[in-house]
N, C-alpha and C positions, 0 to 999 in steps of 0.2 A: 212946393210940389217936388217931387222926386225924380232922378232921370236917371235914366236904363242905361246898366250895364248886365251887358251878355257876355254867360263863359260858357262858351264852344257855340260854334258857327255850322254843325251839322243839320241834318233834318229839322232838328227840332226847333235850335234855337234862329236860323238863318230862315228853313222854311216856315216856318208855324207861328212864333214870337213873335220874331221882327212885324212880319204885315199883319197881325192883329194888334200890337200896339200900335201903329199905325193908324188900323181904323178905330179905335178905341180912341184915339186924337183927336182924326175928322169928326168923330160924333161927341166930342166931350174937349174943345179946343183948351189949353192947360192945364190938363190932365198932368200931364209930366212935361216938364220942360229940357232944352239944350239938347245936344245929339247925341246920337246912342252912340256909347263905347264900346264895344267886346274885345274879350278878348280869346287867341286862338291863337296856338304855339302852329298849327299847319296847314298854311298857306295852299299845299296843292290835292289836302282832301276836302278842304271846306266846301259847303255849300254858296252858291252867287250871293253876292251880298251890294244890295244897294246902295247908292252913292248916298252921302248923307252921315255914312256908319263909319268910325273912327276905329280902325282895328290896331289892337297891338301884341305882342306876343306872350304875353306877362302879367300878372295881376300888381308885381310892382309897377309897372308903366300907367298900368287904367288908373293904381290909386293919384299917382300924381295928377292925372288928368281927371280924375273924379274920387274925393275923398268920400270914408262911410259915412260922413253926414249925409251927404246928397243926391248916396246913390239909391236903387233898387235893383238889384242884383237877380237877374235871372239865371238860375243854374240849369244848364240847358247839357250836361256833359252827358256821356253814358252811366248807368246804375252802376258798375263795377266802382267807377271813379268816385262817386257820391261822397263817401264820406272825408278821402283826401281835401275835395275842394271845397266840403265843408266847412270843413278843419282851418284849410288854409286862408277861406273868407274871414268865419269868425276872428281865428287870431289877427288875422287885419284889421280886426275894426266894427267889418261891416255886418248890419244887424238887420237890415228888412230886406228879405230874400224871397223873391218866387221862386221854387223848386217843384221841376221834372218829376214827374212819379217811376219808381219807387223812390223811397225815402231811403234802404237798405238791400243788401238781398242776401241776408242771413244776418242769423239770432248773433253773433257778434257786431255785426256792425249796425245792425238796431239798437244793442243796449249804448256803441258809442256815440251812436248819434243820438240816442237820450241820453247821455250823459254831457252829451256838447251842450244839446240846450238848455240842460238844467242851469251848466255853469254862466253861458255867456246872454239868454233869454230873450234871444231874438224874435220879432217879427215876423214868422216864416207862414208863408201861404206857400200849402203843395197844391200844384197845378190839380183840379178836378173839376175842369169846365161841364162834365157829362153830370155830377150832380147842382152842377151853377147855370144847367141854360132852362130855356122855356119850357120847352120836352118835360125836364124830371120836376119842376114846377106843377107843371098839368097833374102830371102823375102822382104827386104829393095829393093835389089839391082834390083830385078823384080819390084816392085811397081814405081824406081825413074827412071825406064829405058822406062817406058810407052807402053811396048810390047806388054802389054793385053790391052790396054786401062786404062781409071782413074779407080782407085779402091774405090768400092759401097760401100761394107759390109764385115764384117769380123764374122765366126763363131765359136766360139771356146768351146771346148768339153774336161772338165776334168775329167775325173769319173773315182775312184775305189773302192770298198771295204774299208771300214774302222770303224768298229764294234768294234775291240777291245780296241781302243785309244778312241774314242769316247767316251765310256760306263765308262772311267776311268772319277772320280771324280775332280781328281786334274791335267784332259788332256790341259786345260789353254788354250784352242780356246773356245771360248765362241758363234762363230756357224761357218754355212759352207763357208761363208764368208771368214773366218779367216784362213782356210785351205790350198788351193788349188789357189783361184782364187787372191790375191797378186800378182802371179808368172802371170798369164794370164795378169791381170789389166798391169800390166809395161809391158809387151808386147805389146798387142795392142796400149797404148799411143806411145811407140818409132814407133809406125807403120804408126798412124793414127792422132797424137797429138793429144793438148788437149782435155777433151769431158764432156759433161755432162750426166747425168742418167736420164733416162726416166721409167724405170718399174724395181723391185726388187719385188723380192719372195724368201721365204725359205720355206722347211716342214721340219717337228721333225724327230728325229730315234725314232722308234720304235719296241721295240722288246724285249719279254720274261716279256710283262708288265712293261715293264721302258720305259721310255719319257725320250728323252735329246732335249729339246726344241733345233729346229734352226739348228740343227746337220746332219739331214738326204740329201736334196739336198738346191742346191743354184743357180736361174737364175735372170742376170744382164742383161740388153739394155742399151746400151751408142748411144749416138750423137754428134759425134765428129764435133771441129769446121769447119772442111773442108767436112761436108754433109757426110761423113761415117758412117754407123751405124754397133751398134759391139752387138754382143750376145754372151753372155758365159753362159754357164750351167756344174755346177759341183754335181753329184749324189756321195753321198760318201755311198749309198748305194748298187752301181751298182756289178753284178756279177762277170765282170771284168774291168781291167784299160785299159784306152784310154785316150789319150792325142795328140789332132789335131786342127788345126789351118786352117782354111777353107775361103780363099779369094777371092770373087767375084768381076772379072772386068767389065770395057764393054764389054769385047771379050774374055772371058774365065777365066777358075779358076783354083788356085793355093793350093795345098793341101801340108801343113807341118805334119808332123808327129813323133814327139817328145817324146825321150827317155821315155818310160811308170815308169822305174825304175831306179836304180843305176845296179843294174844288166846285161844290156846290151847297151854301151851309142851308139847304132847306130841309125842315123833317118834316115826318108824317106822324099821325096820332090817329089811330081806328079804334074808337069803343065800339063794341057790338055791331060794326058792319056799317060803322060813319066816318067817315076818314075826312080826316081835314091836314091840309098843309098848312105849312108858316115858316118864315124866317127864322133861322135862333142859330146867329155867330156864337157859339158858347164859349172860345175861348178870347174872342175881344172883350166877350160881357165879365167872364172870371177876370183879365185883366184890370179893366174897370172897376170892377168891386174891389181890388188887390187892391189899386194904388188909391182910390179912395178913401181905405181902411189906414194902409198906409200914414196918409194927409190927418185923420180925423181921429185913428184911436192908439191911445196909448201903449205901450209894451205889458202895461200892466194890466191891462182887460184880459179878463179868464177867458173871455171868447179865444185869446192866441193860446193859450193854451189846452181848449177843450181841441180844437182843429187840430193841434198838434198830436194829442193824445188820438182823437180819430184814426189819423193816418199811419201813427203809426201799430193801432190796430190793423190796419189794411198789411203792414207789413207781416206782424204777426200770423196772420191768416196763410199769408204766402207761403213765409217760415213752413207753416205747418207742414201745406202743402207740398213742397221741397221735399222736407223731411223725409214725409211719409211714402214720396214715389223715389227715395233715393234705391238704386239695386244694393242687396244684399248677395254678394259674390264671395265666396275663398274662394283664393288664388288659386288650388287646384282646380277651380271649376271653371272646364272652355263658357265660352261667350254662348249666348243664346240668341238664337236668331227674331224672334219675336221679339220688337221694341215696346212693348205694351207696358205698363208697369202701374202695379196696383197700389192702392190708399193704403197696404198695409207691407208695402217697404219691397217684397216681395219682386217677380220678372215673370209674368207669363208665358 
């Protein structure tokens, strides 16, 4: 079995990681063996990190203390950083990596990180517990059991608060895009396959006279190849979190409702006015399926690389969406005070 090395010790990898491989442990004991390594060059932004965890500053330091035979590699850094510590994994060595979503955050550094793994053909699972937990199971299994009829449109709602990461300089999401809506995008595709983009919008944060262009909300329209249409809307300014999944059939609708936080992993499922609760840790269970897969399947199963080719459709999707709300400005022209900014490049 394989044992966890983590690079970067932020939200993701110190809050989120850590205690779900943990519980992925208690419920599956030798799972992964020996103690986690990470690694994290900064000591006084990291997140608390439990005893037990072997931190060092360096990916030369982790190799000595965990060579790429033995490790799995979780890339837990910010998206800005991605392909650096791609880069600087692969040529190390190391080949079976969990990674953060996104995979890129633009068409340059999607082709080089398909070009990484063309050359070096690793192992890589991107984190997307929101199509790996019980939730979007149900929701498959409704969709392919044809109970409600074909399914039309899919609505999906991620909004929370999030002012203070935001407002940081060196927060490495470069808009709201880059957030939130990753985790949604692989959803809907395992739900509704392929799709293309029909309308993208962002607006800025704002607030206390600072502008973090692109940051405030983010709505996507997709058309999927089988006539589904899908809308997502992520406000990262909103007062509180909500995170649902809203499925339109011929003959009624199906309402998922997805763990808001790490705080409580219970969801809801309402078909037609029945709501049921249930458990569903999705990112201990995606871990578990990782290192599993990990243990049991070869580099050369196509399954690695259809997941790969997935995801990084999810980036291109983004790409698009970037694109198409980038503002078109000449320099003679003052700033506009409407942060609005349409699917077709344009500033309202």
């Amino acid at each position: 079995m394989k044992q966890p090395l983590i690079v970067g010790l932020g939200r993701s990898g110190a809050g989120l990681h850590l205690p779900a491989l943990r519980t992925a442990l208690a419920r599956t004991p030798g799972l992964w063996r020996g103690p986690v390594v990470a690694v994290d060059p900064r000591p006084g932004d990291r997140a608390p990190v439990p005893d037990g965890v072997t931190v060092v500053p360096t990916l030369g330091q982790a190799r000595e203390l965990l060579p790429p035979d033995r490790a799995a590699v979780h890339v837990c850094t910010p998206p800005t950083t991605r392909l650096a510590v791609l880069t600087e994994l692969l040529d190390a060595g190391y080949r079976d990596l969990v990674v953060e979503k996104p995979l890129a955050v633009d068409p340059a550094e999607r082709e080089a990180v398909t070009a990484l793994h063309a050359r070096h053909a690793p192992r890589l699972a991107v984190v997307a517990h929101w199509p790996a937990s019980r939730l979007a199971a149900r929701l498959r299994a409704l969709i392919h059991s044809g109970a409600l009829g074909r399914l039309r449109r899919i609505d999906v709602i991620q909004h929370k608060p999030r002012f203070t990461r935001s407002l940081r300089p060196d927060d490495g999401h470069p808009t709201a895009f880059d957030v939130e809506l990753p985790h949604s995008l692989g959803l809907v595709l395992s739900l509704a396959g392929p799709a293309e983009t029909t309308t993208a919008r962002l607006t800025d944060l704002r607030i206390d006279g600072t502008v973090r262009p692109g940051l405030g909300s983010a709505h996507l329209e997709l058309l999927h190849a089988g006539g589904v249409r899908t809308r997502i809307d992520s406000d990262l300014t909103a007062p509180v979190r909500e995170r649902k999944a809203v499925l339109v059939f011929e003959h009624g609708t199906a309402v998922g409702h997805f763990a808001p936080s790490d705080a409580d992993d219970h969801v809801q499922l309402d078909i037609e006015g029945r709501r049921e609760v249930f458990r569903d840790d999705a990112l201990s269970a995606f871990l578990h399926h990782a290192y599993t897969r990990f243990a049991t399947v070869p580099a050369e199963d196509p399954s690695w690389a259809a997941d790969f080719a997935l995801h990084a459709d999810v980036v291109r999707l983004l790409d698009e969406a970037r694109s198409r709300c980038a503002p078109e400005r000449s320099t003679d022209e003052p700033p506009r005070t409407d942060t609005r900014r349409t699917a077709t490049g344009g500033t309202l």
